[in-house]
N, C-alpha and C positions, 0 to 999 in steps of 0.2 A: 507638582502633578502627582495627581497616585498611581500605584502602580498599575491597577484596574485600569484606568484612564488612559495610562501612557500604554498598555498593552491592547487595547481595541485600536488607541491609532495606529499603531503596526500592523495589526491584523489588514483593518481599513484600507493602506497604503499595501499590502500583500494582494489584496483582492484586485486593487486597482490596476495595479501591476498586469493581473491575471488577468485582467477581462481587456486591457490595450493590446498584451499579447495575443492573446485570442481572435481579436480583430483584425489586427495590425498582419500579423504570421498565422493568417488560416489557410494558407496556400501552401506551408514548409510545414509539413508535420514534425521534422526533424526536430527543429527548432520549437516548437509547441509542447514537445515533451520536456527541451530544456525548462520551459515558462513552468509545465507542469510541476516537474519535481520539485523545481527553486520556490513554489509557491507552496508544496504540501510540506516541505523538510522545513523553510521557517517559521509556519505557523505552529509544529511540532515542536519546535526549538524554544515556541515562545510559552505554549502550553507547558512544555518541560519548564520554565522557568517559573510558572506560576503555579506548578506543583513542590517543586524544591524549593522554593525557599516562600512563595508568596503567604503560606501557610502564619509563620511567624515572621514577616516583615510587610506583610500587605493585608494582613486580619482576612485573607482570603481561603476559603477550607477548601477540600476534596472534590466538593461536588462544584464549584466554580472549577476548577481544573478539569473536572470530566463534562460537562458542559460545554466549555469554548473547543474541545475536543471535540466534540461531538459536533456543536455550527459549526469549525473550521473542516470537517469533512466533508459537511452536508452542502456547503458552498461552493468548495471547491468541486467535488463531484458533478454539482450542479453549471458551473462554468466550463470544467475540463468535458465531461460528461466522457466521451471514448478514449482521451489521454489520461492514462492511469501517473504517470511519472512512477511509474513502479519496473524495473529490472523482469520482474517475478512475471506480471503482466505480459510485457512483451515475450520474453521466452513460451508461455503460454500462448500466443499467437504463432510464436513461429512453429513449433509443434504442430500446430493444427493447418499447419501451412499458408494459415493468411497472411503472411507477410513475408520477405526473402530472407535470407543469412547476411547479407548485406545492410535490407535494412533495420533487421533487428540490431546489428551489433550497431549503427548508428547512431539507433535509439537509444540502446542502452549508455552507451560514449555521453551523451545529451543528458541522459539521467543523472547521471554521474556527475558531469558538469554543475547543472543548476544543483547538485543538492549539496557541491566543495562554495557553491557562489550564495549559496540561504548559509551556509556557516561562516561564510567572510561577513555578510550583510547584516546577520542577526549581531555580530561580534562587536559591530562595530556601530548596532543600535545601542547594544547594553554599554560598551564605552563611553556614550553621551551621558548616563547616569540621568536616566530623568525622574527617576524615583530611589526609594533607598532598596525596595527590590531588585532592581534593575542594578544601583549600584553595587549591592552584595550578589549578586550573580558577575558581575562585569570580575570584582576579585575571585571568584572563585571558578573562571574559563579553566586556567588552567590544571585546576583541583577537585575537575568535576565527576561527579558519580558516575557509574558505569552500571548499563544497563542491563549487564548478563551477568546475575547471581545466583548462577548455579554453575555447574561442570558443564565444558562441551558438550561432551556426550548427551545429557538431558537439554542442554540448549537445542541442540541439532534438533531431537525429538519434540520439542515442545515449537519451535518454529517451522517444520515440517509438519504436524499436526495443524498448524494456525493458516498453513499456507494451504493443506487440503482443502478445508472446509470452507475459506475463504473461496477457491479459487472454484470449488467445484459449485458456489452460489454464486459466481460471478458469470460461468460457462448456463447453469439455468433458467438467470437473467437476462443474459444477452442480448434476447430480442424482443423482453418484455421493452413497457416504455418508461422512460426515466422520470415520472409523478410513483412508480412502483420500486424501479433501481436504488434512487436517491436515497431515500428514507431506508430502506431494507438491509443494502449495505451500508451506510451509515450508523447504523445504530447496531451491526454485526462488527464492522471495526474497532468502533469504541467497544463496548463489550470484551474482546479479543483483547485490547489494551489494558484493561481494567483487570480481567482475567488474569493474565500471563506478565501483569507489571511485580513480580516478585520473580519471576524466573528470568525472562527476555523480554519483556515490555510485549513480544508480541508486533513485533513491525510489519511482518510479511515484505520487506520494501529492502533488497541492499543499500538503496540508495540513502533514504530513510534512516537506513542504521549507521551507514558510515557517516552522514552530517552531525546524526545524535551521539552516539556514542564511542565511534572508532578512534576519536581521539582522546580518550579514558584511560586513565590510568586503570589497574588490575587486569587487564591480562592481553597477550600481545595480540599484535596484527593479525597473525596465523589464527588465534583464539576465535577471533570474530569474525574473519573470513568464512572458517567453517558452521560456524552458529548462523550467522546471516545470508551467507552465500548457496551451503550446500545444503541447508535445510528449507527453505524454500522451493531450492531447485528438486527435492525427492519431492516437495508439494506439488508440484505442476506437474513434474511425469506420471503422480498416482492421482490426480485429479482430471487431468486427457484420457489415461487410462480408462478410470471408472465410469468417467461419461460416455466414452466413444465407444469403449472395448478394443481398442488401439490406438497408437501413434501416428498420426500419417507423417511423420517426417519420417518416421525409422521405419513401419512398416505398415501395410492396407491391412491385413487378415483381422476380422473381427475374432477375437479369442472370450469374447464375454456375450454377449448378444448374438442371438439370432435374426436374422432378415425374414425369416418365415413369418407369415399369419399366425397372433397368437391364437384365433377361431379358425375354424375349418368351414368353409360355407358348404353348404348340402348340395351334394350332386343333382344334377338333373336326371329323369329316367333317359332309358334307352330308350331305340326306337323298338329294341326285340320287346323290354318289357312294357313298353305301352300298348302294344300289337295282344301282349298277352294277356 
């Protein structure tokens, strides 16, 4: 089987996944974010694999890896549509107070979950070897690339950057409808990947990053907590910010915007200067 072939049926079987969840578990959102993450970290996992190595073991180039990137987001979005299986996402709801402390950190737990169970599942697609892609990624789990090369300090800034702009077109979108969401963020993710794959790939997702990369050799656990973790995290307080002009978790007072009329409608006369 080639490896083009053998990686659509994994996708195929991901989506399938996604949409019995969906149906199955549309009552426990809890559980729907696990569906979420576990379906966006393996199709990542699998797109990573047909950029490393499909290049020279599957006559596959750049722009098929940016491609399946791009439909496995546009699907997924498409199915999950309000479950982001993103960390970054939720903490940005709870901010703005749609959701409690309870069930964010839930959520988050869930996220986390499905995105250690797309790294157990994808592990142990590529162990079946059904191509010689598949097989030289299966040797090389353990030896694999890592996706933050560069220093902390510019990871932090280059995924807090990824996580603003992100997050503050996903706060503008919100209540658009999703034939406008889909395609927009879609094709702004990939972008961001494409972009930022020399520095941080660009996740905006801890969850995301811990299936992809946190068990990389080049630089520890601490390393990529703070690249994936805390860089994010200044994306959603300066993107609540800029949109709102506050936090309402932390505080009401608008410090950016005014409530005022930005036109002043014209007074009516008196009745002294009508008389006159």
């Amino acid at each position: 089987m080639s490896g083009l072939n053998s990686s659509l049926g994994f996708f195929l079987a991901v989506v399938g996944l996604s949409v019995s969840g969906r149906v199955l578990l549309r009552r426990w959102t809890i559980l729907l974010e696990l569906v979420s993450a576990f379906a966006l970290c393996a199709c990542r996992l699998e797109v990573d694999t047909i950029a490393e190595v499909g290049q020279w073991a599957g006559a596959l180039g750049p722009d098929v890896a940016v491609t399946m990137l791009f439909l496995s987001i546009a699907i997924h979005t498409a199915i999950m549509q309000d479950l982001s299986g993103n960390p970054a996402v939720t903490l940005l709801r709870l901010l703005q107070r749609d959701v409690s402390v309870v069930v964010a950190v839930l959520s988050i737990a869930a996220q986390l979950i499905g995105a250690f169970l797309a790294l157990e599942v994808a592990g142990r697609f590529w162990a079946m070897e059904l191509s010689d892609m598949h097989m030289i990624k299966n040797l090389m789990m353990s030896e694999c690339t890592t996706s933050l090369r560069v220093s902390a300090a510019l990871g932090v800034s280059t995924e807090a950057l990824a996580a603003l702009l992100l997050l503050l077109l996903h706060l503008v979108l919100k209540n658009r409808s999703q034939m406008l969401k889909i395609p927009v963020l879609s094709v702004v993710l990939t972008l961001i990947a494409y972009t930022a794959n020399n520095y941080t790939s660009g996740y905006v997702n801890p969850a995301l990053a811990y299936a992809v990369t946190f068990t990389c050799p080049g630089h520890s656990f601490l390393e990529y907590s703070l690249v994936y973790w805390l860089g994010p995290l200044i994306g959603v307080f300066l993107a609540v910010f800029l949109y709102l002009g506050n936090i309402p978790l932390l505080f009401s007072k608008n410090l950016l915007y005014s409530k005022k009329n930005r036109f002043r409608l014209p007074k009516g006369k008196t009745n002294d200067e009508k008389s006159s």
